[in-house]
N, C-alpha and C positions, 0 to 999 in steps of 0.2 A: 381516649386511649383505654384499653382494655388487656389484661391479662388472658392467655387461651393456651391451649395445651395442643405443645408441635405436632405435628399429622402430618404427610405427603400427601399430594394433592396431583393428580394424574396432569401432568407439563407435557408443553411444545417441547423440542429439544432445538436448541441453538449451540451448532457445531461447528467448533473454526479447525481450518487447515490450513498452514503456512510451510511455506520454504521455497525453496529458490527453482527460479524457472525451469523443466524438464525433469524434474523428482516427480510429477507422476499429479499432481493436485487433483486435476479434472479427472482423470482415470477412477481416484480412488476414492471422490465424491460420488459418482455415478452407479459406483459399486454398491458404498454405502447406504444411500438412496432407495434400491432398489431393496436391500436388506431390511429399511424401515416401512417401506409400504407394498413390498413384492408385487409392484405393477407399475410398470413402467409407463401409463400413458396417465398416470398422478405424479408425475412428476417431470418439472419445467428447470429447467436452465437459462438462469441471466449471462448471456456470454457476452463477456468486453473484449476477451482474447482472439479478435479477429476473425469468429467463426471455426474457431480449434475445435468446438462441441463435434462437429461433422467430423471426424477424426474417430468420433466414439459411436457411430449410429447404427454399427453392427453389436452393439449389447444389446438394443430394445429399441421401441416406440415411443423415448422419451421425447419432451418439449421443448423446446429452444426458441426464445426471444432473444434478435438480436440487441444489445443495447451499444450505440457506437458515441465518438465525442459530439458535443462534449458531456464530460459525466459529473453532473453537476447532482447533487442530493439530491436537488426535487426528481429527475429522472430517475433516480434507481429508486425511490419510495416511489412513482407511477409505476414502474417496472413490478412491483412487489405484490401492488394493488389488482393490478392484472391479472394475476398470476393467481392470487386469494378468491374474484370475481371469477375463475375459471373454475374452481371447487379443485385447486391442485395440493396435494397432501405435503410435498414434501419441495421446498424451493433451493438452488445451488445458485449462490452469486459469485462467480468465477469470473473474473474477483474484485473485490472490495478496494481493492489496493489505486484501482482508477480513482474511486473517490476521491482519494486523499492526496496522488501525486498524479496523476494523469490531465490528458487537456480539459481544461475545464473544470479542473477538481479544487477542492479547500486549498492550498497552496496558490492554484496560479490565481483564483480569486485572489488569495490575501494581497500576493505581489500586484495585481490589477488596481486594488484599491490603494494603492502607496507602499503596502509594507511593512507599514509599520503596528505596531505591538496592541496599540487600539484598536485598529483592523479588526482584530479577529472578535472583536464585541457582535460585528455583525455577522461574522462566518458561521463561530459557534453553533449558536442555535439552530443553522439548517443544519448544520453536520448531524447537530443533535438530535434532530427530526428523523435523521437518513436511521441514527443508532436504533429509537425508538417504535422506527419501522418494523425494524428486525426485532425487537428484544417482544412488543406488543402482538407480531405479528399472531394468526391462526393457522399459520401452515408449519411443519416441521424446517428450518432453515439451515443449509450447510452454505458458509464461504467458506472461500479461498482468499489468503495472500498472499502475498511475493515478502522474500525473505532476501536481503541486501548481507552478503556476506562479506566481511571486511578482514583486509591483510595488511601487514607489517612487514618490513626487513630487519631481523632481529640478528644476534649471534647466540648460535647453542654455547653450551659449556665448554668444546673444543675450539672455539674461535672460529668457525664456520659463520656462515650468513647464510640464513637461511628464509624461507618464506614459509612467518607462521599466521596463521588462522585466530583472529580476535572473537570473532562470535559472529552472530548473526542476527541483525536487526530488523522486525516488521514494518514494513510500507503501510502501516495507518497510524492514525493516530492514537500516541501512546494511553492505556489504559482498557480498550476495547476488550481485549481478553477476560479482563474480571467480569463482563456481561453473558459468558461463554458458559454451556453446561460442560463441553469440553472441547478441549484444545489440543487437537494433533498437531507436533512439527516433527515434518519429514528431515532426517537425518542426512540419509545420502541419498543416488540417485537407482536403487535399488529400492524404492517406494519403504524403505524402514521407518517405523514412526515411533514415539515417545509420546505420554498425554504430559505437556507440562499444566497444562488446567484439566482437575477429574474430579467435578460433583458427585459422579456418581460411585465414585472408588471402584470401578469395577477394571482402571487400566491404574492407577497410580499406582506404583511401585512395583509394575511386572516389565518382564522383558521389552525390547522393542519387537515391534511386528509388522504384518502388513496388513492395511486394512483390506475386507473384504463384503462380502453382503453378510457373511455371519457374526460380521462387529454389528451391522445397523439392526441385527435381529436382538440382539442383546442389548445397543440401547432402547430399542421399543417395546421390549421387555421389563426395563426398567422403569421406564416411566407413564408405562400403562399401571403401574403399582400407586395403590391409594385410591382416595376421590377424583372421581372424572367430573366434567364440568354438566355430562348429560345426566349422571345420578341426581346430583343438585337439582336440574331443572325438572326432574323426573317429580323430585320432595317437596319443591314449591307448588307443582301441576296438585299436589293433593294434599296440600295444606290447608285446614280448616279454620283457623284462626290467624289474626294479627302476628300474636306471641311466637308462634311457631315461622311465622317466614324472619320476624326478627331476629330469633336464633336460628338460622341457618343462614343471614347477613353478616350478622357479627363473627358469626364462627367460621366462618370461608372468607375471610377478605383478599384471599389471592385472588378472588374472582372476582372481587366486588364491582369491577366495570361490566363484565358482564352481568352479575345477577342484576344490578341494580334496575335495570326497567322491567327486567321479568319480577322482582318483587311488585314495585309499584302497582304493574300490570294487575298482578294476581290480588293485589290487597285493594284495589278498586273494582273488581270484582263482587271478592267479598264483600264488601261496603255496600254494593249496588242491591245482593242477597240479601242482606240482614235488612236493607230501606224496604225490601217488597215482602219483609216479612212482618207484617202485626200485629203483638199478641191478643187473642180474644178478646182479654179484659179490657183491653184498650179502645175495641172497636166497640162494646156495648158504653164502655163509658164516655164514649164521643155523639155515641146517639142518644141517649140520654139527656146529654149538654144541650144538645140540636134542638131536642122537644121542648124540653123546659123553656129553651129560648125563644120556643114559638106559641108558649102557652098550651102546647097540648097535652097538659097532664090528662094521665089518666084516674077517673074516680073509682074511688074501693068502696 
């Protein structure tokens, strides 16, 4: 463990979008999207929504992989893999929300295996995989999920019964949000959004809005700020010593899966440099050894 002094460090961006089905999800990922990498043939679409992508094929030459049941973890982490293998900048899992309740998802597994509460020993860890996929991933990633809005029959203050609105619950599994750089929930069906998760404070506390491609220009504005991962590899390529790749190891550990074989690499290198390098004095005093041991002195 090591004390080091906070720095921003140039991030993927992982952006969730939730609410309730026809608020606009896919619409305003596509938009998004196109704001973070202004090119639309870098950017792929995982569609579970039955092929809704084709709804939106008059914005651009985006990519679309269909992903259909069942949607089990390991399928949407191939799906993601794909998509990384194609050199695609920015990926939209429209939506996520299969995973976790749809056929073939964490749920109908658990109820397949009995149901019961030990069950999920074995679910977990794929779910985990599927989250990992995402959080580790090298592409910019935006989901979607489906937001279950729940009502009540109440009485207002006049004795009326009325139908009131209790909140609105996400279709994953609870906690996923905290893995969010940020987190749009669309409001109403007028694509209005709130960031209820904002790492990067540039929506917390302002109005609602509607996303557009000049929000995704703003977040890849922001997270082009600081150390890029290709700076790094830039520092290691002309690094002359040991000492100096160690501190740029230590001092970067959000990277450290990547730097790690590009250090090695480079410091076995080095290593291989400094073995074909012999100082003179060593080379005369090895021949020296040679002759003595062959009794060839020479007379003075």
């Amino acid at each position: 463990m090591k004390l080091e002094k906070a720095k921003r460090h140039q991030v993927k961006l992982r952006i969730g979008m939730s609410g309730p089905s026809g608020y606009g999800k896919t619409y305003s990922a596509l938009l998004l999207a196109f704001g973070i990498t202004n090119d639309w043939n870098k950017i792929a679409l995982i569609d579970t929504e039955n092929n809704s992508a084709s709804l939106y094929s008059h914005l651009g030459e985006f990519n679309v992989l269909s992903l259909s049941e069942p949607y089990t973890p390991e399928r949407y982490i191939e799906a993601i893999k794909i998509c990384e293998n194609a050199a695609i900048e920015v990926v939209i899992i429209d939506s996520i929300s299969h995973e976790w309740s749809g056929k073939g998802g964490c749920l109908e597994i658990h109820e397949q295996l009995g149901g019961r509460f030990n069950d999920w020993a074995k679910i977990t860890p794929r779910h985990n995989a599927f989250i990992d996929a995402i959080i580790q991933s090298k592409t910019h990633i935006i989901t979607t999920s489906r937001r279950k809005v729940d009502y009540s029959l109440d009485q207002d203050s006049t004795g009326k019964t009325k139908v009131m609105k209790l909140g609105t619950k996400e279709i994953q599994r609870e906690g996923y949000e905290y893995e969010l750089t940020v987190n749009f929930e669309f409001l109403n069906d007028k694509h209005l959004v709130a960031a209820s998760k904002d790492r990067t404070g540039l929506f917390v506390g302002k109005p609602e809005f509607i996303i557009n491609s000049s929000t995704g220009k703003k977040l890849k504005d922001w997270c082009n700020q600081g150390i890029s991962l290709d700076t790094l590899k830039l520092q290691i390529e002309n690094c002359t010593t040991e000492e100096e790749l160690k501190t740029i190891y230590n001092n970067n550990s959000q990277f450290s899966k990547e730097l790690y074989p590009l250090i090695v690499a480079k410091k076995d290198a080095l290593s291989a440099l400094t073995a074909q390098v012999v100082p003179t004095d060593n080379i005369i005093s090895n021949q020296n050894t040679q002759l003595h041991g062959n009794n060839l002195t020479t007379k003075h």
